[in-house]
Backbone bond lengths (Angstrom), bond angles and torsions (degrees), N, CA, C in turn:
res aa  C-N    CA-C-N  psi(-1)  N-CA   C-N-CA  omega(-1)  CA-C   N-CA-C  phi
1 X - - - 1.443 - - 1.527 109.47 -
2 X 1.410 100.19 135.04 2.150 87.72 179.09 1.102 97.58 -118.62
3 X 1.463 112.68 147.81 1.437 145.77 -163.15 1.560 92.69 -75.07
4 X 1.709 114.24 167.51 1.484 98.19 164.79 1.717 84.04 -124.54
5 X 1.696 86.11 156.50 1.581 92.61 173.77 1.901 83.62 115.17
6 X 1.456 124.36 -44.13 1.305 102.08 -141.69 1.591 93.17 -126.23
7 X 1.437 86.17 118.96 1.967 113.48 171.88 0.947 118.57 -127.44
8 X 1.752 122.74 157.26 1.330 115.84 161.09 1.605 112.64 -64.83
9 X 1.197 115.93 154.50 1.303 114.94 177.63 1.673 110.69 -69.13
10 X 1.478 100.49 -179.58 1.911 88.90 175.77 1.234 116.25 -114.16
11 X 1.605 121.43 5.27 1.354 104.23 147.76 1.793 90.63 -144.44
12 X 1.401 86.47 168.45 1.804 97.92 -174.63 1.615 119.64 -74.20
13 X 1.854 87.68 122.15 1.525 87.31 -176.12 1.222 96.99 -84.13
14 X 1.592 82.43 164.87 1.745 128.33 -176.02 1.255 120.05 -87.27
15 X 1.377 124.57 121.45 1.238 142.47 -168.04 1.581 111.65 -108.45
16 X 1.141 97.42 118.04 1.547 105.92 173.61 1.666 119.57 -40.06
17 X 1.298 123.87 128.45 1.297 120.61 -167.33 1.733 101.99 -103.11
18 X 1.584 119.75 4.67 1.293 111.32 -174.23 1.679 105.99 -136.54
19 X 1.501 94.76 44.58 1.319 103.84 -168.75 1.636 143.49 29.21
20 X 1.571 94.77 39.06 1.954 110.95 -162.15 0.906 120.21 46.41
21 X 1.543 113.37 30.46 1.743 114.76 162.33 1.529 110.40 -50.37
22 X 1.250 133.89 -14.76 1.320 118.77 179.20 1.551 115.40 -70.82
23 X 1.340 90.52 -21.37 1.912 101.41 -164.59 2.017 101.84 -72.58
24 X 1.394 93.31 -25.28 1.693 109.66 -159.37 1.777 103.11 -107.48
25 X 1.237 96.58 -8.46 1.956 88.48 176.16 1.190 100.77 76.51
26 X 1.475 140.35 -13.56 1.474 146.11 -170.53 2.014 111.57 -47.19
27 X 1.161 109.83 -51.26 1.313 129.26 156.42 1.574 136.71 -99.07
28 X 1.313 141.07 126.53 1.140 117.98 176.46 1.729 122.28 -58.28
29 X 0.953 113.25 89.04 1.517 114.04 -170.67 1.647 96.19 -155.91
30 X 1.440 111.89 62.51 1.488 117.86 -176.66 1.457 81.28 -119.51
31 X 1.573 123.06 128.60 1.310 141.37 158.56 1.509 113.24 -72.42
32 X 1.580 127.99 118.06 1.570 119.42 176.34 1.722 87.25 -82.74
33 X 1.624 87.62 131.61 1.376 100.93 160.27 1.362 108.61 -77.87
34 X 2.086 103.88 152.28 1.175 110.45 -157.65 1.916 99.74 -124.49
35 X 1.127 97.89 -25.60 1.770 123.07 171.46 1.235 127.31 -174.76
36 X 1.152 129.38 152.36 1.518 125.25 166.39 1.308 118.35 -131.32
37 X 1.197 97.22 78.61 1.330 122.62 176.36 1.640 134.50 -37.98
38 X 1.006 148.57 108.15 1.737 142.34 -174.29 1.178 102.66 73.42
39 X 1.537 113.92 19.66 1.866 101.61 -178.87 1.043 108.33 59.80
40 X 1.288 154.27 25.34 1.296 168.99 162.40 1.435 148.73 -124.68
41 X 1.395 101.47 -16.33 1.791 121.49 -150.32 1.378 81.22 -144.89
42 X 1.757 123.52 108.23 1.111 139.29 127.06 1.649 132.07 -42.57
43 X 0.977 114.10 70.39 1.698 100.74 178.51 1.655 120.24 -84.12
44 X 0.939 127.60 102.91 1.356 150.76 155.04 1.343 149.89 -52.93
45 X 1.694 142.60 97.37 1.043 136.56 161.09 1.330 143.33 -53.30
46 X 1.339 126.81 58.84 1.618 127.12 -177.15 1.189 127.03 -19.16
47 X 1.416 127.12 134.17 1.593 113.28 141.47 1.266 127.04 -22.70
48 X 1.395 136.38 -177.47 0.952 132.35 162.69 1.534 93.18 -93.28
49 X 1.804 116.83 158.11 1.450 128.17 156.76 1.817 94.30 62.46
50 X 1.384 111.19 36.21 1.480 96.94 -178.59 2.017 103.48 -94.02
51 X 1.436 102.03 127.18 1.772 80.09 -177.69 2.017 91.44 -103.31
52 X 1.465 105.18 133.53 1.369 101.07 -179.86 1.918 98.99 -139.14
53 X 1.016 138.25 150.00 0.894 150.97 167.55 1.586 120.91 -59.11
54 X 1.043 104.38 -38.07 1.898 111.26 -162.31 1.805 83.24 -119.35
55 X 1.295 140.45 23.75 1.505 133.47 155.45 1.678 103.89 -91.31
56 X 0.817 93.53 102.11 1.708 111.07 169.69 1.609 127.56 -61.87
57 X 1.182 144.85 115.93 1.897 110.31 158.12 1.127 124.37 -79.04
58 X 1.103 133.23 123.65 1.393 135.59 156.78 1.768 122.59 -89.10
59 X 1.161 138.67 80.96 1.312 132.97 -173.28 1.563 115.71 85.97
60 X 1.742 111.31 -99.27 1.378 113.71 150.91 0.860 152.03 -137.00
61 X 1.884 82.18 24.99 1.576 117.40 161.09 1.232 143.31 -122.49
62 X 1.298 139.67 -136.57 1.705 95.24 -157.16 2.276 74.44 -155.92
63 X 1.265 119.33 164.43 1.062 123.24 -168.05 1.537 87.80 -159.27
64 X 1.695 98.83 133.07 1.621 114.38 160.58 1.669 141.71 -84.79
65 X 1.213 116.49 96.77 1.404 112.13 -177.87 0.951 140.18 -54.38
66 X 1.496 112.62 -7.85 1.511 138.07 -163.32 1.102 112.20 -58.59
67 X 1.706 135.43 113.30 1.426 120.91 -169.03 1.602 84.38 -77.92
68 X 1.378 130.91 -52.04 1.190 108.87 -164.93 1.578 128.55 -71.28
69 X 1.078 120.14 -6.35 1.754 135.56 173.25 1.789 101.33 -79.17
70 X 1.241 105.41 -41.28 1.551 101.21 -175.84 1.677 102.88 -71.50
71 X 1.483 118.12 -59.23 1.549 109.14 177.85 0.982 121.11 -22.22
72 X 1.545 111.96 -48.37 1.656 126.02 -163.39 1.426 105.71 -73.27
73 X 1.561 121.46 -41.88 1.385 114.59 179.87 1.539 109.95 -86.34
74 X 1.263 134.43 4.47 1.268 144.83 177.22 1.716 95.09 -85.32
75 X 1.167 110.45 -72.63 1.405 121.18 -173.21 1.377 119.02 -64.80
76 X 1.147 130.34 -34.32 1.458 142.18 -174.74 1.685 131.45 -125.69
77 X 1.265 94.58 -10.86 1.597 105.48 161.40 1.369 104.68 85.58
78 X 1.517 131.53 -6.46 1.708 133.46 -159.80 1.514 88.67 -124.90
C-alpha cells in the first residue's frame, strides 16, 4: 500500500558533513548573514576555510542551502 505524501526525493539530499554545528555554535562555522533576499535566498558571510556542503557561490558571494539554517532565519531572524 503507498502512503501519500511519501516519495523518494528526485535527487539525493544532502547531508550535513559537520553535523549542524553551525545551528549549535559547536564549531566556529556560524555564517553572518548578509541578506535574505526574495524571502528566499540566504546570502551569507563564511568563516574563512569553512568547508560546508549547503554554502553555495554565487558571483563573489556565497548563499546557504540549508533548509534547516533558512527556517531558522525565516522564523527567528538569527
Amino acid at each position: 500500500m503507498h502512503q501519500i505524501g511519501v516519495e523518494d526525493p528526485p535527487h539525493p539530499v544532502r547531508k550535513c558533513t559537520n553535523r549542524e554545528a553551525c545551528l549549535s555554535n559547536e564549531k566556529n562555522c556560524t555564517c553572518q548573514i548578509q541578506e535574505f533576499l526574495y524571502d528566499m535566498i540566504l546570502f551569507v558571510k563564511p568563516p574563512a576555510n569553512l568547508e560546508c556542503v549547503f554554502m553555495m557561490p554565487l558571483g563573489e558571494d556565497f548563499f546557504c542551502a540549508s533548509p534547516m539554517r533558512n527556517e531558522i532565519y525565516e522564523r527567528w531572524g538569527t
